[in-house]
C-alpha positions in Angstrom: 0.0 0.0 0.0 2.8 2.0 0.6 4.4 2.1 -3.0 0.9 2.9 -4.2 0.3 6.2 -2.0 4.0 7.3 -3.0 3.1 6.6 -6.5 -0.4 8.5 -6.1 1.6 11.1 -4.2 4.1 11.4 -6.6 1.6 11.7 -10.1 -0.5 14.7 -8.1 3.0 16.6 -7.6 3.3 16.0 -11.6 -0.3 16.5 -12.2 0.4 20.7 -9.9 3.7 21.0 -11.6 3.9 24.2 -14.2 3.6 23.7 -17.7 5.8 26.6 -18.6 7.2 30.0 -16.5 7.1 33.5 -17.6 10.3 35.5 -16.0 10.0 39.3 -16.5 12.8 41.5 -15.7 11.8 45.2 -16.0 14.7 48.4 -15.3 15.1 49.8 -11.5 13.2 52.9 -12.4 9.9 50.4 -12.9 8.3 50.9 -9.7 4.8 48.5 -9.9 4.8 45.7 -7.5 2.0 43.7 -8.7 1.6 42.2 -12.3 -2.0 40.3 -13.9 -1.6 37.6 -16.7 -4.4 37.2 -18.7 -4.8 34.6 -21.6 -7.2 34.9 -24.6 -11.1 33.9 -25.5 -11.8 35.3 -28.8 -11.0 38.8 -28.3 -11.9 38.7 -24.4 -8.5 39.0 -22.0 -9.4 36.1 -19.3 -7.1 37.2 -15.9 -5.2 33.7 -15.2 -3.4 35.1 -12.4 -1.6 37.7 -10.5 2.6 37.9 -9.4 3.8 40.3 -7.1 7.3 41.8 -7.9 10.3 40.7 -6.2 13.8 42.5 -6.8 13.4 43.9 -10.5 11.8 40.3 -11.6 8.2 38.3 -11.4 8.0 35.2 -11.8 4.7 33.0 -13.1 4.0 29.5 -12.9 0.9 28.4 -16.0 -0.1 25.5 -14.6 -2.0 24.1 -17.7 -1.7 23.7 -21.2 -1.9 27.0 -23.5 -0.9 28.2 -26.4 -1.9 31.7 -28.0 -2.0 35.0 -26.8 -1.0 36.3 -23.9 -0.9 39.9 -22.1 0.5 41.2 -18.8 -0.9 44.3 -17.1 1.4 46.1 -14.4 -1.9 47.9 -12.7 -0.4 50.8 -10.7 1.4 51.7 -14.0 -1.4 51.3 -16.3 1.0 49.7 -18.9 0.9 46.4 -20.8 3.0 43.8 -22.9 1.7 41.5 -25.3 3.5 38.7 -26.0 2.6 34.7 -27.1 2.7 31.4 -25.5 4.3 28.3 -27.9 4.0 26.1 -24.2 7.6 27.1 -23.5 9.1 28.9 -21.0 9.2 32.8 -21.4 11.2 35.0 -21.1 11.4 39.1 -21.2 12.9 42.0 -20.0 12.2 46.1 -20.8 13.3 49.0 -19.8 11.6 52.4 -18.2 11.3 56.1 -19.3 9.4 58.1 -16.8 7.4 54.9 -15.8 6.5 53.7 -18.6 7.2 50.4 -20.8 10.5 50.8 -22.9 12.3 48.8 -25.4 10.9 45.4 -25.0 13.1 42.4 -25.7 11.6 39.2 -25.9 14.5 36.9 -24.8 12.5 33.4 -26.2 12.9 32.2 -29.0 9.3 32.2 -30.0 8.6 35.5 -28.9 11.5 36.9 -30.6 10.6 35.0 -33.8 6.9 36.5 -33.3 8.0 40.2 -32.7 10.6 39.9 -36.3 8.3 38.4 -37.9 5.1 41.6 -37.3 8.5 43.9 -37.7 9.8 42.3 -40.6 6.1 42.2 -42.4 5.9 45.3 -44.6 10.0 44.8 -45.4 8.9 41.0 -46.9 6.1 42.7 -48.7 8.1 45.5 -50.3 11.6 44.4 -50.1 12.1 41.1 -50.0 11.5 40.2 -53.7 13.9 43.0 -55.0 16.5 41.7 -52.8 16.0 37.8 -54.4 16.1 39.9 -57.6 19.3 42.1 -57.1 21.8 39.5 -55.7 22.0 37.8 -59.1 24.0 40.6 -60.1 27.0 39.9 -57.6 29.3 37.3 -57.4 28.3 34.3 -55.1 31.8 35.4 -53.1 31.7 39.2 -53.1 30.9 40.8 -49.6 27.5 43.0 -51.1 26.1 39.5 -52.3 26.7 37.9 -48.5 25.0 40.8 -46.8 22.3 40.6 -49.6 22.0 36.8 -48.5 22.3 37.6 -44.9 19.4 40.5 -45.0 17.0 38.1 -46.8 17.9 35.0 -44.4 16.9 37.0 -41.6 13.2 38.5 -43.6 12.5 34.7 -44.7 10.1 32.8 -43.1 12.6 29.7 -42.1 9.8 26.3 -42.6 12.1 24.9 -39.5 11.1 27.6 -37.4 7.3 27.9 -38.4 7.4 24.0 -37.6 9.3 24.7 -34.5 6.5 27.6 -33.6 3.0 26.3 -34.1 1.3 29.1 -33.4 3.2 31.6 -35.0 2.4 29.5 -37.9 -0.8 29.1 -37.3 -0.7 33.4 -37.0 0.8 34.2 -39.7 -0.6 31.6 -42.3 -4.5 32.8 -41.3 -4.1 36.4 -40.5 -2.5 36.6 -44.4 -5.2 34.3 -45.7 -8.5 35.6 -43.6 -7.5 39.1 -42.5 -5.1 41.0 -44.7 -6.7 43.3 -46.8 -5.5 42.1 -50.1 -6.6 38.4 -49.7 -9.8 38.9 -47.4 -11.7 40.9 -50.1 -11.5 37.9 -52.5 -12.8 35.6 -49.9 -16.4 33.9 -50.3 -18.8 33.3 -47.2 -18.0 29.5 -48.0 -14.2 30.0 -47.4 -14.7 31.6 -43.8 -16.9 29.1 -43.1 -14.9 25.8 -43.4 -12.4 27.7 -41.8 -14.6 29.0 -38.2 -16.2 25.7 -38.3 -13.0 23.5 -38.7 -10.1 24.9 -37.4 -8.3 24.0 -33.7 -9.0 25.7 -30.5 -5.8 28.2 -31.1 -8.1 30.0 -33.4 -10.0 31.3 -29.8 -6.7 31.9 -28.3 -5.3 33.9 -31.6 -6.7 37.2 -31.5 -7.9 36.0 -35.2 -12.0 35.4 -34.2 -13.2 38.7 -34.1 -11.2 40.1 -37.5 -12.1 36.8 -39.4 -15.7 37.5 -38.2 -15.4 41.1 -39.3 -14.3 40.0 -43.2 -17.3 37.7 -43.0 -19.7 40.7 -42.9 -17.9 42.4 -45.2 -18.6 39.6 -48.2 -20.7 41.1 -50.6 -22.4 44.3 -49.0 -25.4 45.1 -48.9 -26.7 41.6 -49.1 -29.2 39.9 -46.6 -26.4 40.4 -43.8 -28.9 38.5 -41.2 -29.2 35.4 -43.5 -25.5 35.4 -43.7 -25.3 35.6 -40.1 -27.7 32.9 -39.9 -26.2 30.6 -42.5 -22.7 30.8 -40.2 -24.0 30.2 -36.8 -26.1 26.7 -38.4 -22.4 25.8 -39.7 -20.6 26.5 -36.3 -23.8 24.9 -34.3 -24.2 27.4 -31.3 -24.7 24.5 -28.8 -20.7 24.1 -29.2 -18.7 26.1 -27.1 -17.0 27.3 -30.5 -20.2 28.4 -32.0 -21.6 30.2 -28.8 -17.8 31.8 -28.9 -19.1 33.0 -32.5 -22.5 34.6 -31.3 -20.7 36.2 -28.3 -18.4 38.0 -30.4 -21.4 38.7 -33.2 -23.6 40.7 -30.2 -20.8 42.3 -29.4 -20.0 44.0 -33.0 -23.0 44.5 -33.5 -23.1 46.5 -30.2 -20.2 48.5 -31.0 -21.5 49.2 -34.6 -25.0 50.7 -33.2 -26.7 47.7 -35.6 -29.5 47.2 -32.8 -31.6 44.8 -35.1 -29.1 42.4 -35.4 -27.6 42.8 -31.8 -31.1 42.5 -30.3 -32.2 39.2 -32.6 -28.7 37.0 -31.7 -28.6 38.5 -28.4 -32.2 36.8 -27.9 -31.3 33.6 -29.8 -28.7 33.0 -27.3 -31.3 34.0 -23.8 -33.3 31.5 -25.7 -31.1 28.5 -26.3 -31.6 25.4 -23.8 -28.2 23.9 -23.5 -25.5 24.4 -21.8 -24.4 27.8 -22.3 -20.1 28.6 -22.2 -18.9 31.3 -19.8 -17.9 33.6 -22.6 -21.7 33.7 -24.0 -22.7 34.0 -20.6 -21.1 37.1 -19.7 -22.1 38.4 -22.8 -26.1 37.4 -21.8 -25.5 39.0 -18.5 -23.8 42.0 -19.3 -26.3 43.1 -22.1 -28.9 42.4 -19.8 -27.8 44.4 -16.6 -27.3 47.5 -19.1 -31.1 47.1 -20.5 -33.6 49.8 -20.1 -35.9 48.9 -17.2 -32.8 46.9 -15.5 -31.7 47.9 -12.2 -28.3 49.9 -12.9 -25.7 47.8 -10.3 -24.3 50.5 -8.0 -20.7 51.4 -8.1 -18.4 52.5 -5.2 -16.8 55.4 -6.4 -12.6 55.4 -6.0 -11.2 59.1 -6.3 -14.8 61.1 -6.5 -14.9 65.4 -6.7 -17.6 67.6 -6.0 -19.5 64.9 -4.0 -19.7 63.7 -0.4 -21.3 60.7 -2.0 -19.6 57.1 -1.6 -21.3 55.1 -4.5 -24.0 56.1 -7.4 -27.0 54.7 -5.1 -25.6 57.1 -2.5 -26.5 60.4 -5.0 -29.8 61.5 -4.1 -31.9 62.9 -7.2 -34.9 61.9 -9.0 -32.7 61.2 -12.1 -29.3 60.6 -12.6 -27.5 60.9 -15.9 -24.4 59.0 -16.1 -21.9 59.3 -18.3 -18.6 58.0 -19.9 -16.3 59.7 -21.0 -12.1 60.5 -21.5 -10.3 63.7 -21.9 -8.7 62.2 -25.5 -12.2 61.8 -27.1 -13.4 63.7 -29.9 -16.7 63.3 -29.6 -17.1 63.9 -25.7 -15.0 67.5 -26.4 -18.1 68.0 -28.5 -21.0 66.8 -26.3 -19.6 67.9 -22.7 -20.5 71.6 -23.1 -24.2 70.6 -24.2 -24.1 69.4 -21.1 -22.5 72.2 -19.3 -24.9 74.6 -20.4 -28.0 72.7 -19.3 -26.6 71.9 -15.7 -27.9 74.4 -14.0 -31.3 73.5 -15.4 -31.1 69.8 -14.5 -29.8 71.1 -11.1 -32.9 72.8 -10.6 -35.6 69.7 -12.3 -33.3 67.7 -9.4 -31.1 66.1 -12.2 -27.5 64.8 -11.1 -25.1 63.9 -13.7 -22.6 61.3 -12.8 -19.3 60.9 -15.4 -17.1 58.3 -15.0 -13.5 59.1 -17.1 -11.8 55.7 -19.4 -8.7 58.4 -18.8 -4.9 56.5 -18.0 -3.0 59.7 -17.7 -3.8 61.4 -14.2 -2.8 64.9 -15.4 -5.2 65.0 -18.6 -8.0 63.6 -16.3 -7.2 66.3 -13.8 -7.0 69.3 -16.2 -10.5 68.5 -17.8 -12.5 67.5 -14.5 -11.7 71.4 -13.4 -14.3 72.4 -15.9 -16.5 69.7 -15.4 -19.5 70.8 -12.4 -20.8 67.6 -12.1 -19.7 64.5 -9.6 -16.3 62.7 -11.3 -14.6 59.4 -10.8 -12.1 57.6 -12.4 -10.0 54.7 -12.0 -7.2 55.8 -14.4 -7.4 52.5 -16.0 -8.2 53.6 -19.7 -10.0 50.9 -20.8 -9.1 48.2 -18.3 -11.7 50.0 -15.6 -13.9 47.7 -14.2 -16.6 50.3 -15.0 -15.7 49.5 -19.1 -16.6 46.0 -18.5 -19.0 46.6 -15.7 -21.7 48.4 -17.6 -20.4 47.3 -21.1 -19.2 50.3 -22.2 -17.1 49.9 -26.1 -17.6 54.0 -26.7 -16.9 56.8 -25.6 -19.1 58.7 -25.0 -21.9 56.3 -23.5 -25.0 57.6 -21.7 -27.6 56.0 -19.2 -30.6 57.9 -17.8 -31.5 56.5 -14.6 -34.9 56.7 -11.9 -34.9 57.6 -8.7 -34.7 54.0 -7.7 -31.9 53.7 -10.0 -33.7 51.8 -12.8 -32.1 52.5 -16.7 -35.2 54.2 -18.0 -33.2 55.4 -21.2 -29.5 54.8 -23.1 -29.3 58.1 -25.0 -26.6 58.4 -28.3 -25.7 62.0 -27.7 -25.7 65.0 -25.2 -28.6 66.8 -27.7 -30.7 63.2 -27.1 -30.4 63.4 -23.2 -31.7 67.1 -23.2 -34.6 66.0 -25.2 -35.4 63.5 -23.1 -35.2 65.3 -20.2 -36.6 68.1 -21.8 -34.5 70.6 -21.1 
């Protein structure tokens, strides 16, 4: 009995052993402690797990299998790196200019093959067949000929290494097939098709899904674009987790495109299906749902709020609340801001309280804007990694609720000029 516990005891120490480490090694002048990894789903960053710093280095343990995309996000910095997973160990270190992310070297081989290859691409468009064509005119021997020879070695795509790498391979071979410009415009719905409906599971893990998707809409304009979508999700099957993968990321263009037919029909077509439904769709459901008219709006605690006493939205007392968000580097919120400056006072008086929640990173822009701004502020000067982006799935700037006095969305408004209609103002 004894053997068989140490061999049980010893397969469970395999079973928790890493699959592959990530060492980063950033400059001294990198202050952030803590660093999140997150892995891919379609073109959703998952957070795997959090290292704190120790020296100038963190170290992470994956404990399971994956290949794809990766990112890590140094919080108190707001600053990322992307970088890809072959299974391997990585490796990485960077330097710092007034804290933030400097020249990144990817110290793995298939990192560093990765980041040639995107820096090589235009060079292998443009350059590389002139080259081929040019050396023919020296001498096998002559020293022009060898650095000819050693300049296109180096822009080649060595078959060794794409064998060595697969998913670089798999990268590079579909992005030039499915999402380059100049091959994706000759594709056929057909095409996209056998390729979402057959390819392996790096194709979640890519960052491929949602452009792929994308050139799929773009067949032949102005067609029946909801038969098309209908014709691909029979083909993907969306009782699969790939094909409920699909639908997530179709409600969710056709969200950011403001094609409310189409997001409201798949949208329902997924509350509606009776299987079992995959986190990513899910989250999709819920989200859309919690930002509904007539759904409760989920209260937020605010982190660094001005010209309020208030601790959280349900705290500010008025019979409506507008909220808004915003960022100091967006266009369209320089124009609609001062509609909404002008009718303050007026909402102030009709007990109207406007709430405006910045997607700024830079603390100084954020701070410069909000001096003008009368109304109750909060940011978590996270850009687009707040929890308030997700939260109330936000994918523009500017984004408006209307809410009650219980806090129920009773309206989602396009523009500034639409929520002084509707408040009429």
């Amino acid at each position: 009995m004894k053997k068989v516990f140490a061999i049980a005891g010893l397969m469970a120490v395999s079973s928790l052993s890493a699959q592959f480490k990530i060492n980063i090694e950033s400059a001294a002048t990198f202050t952030p402690k803590e660093v999140y990894l997150y892995t891919l789903n379609g073109s959703k960053d998952m957070l795997f797990t959090k290292a704190v710093r120790k020296e100038n280095t963190w170290q992470i343990s994956v404990d399971k299998p994956y290949s794809g995309m990766m990112k890590l996000y140094f919080p108190e910095a707001n600053a990322s790196i992307n970088f890809i997973s072959e299974n391997r160990d990585v490796k990485m270190k960077f330097d710092a200019d007034k804290g933030k992310i400097s020249n990144i070297q990817y110290l793995d081989q298939s990192n560093a093959l990765m980041n040639s290859l995107q820096d090589a691409q235009q060079k292998r468009e443009y350059i590389l067949p002139a080259l081929h064509q040019i050396k023919e005119y020296y001498p096998p021997s002559s020293d022009f000929r060898k650095a000819l020879e050693t300049e296109i070695a180096q822009l080649s795509i060595s078959a060794q290494s794409m064998a060595a790498n697969p998913f670089v391979s798999y990268y590079q071979t579909n992005y030039a097939k499915f999402v380059d410009k100049k091959n994706a415009s000759s594709l056929t719905h057909s095409e996209i098709i056998n390729f979402l409906s057959n390819t392996n599971d790096l194709l979640e893990t890519s960052s491929l899904l949602r452009p792929v998707l994308i050139s799929y809409l773009n067949v032949n304009p102005g067609a029946d674009l909801s038969a098309d979508v209908d014709k691909l999700l029979k083909a993907v099957n969306t009782e699969t987790p790939r094909g409920q993968t699909v639908l997530s990321e179709l409600i969710e263009i056709f969200d950011i495109y403001e094609m409310k037919d189409l997001k409201d029909k798949y949208l329902t077509e997924a509350k509606n299906l009776k299987c079992t439904i995959n986190e990513r769709l899910s989250k999709t459901i819920a989200t859309n749902v919690n930002t509904e008219v007539g759904a409760q709006f989920s209260n937020y605690v605010f982190n660094q709020a001005t010209n309020t006493t208030a601790k959280s939205v349900y705290d500010v007392k008025a019979d409506r609340k507008v909220i808004v968000f915003w960022a100091s580097t967006c266009s369209h919120c320089e124009a609609d801001l001062p509609k909404l400056i002008e009718k303050y006072n007026a909402m102030k008086a009709k007990k109207i309280e406007i709430i405006a929640f910045s997607l700024d990173n830079d603390r100084d822009a954020y701070n410069n804007k909000v001096k003008s701004l009368p109304w109750i502020n909060d940011t978590e000067l996270k850009g687009w990694y707040s929890t308030v982006a997700e939260k109330y799935n936000v994918h523009a700037t500017p984004t408006y609720f209307v809410l009650d006095a219980s806090n129920k969305i009773i309206a989602k408004p396009s523009h500034a000029a639409d929520v002084i209609s509707y408040l009429s103002l």
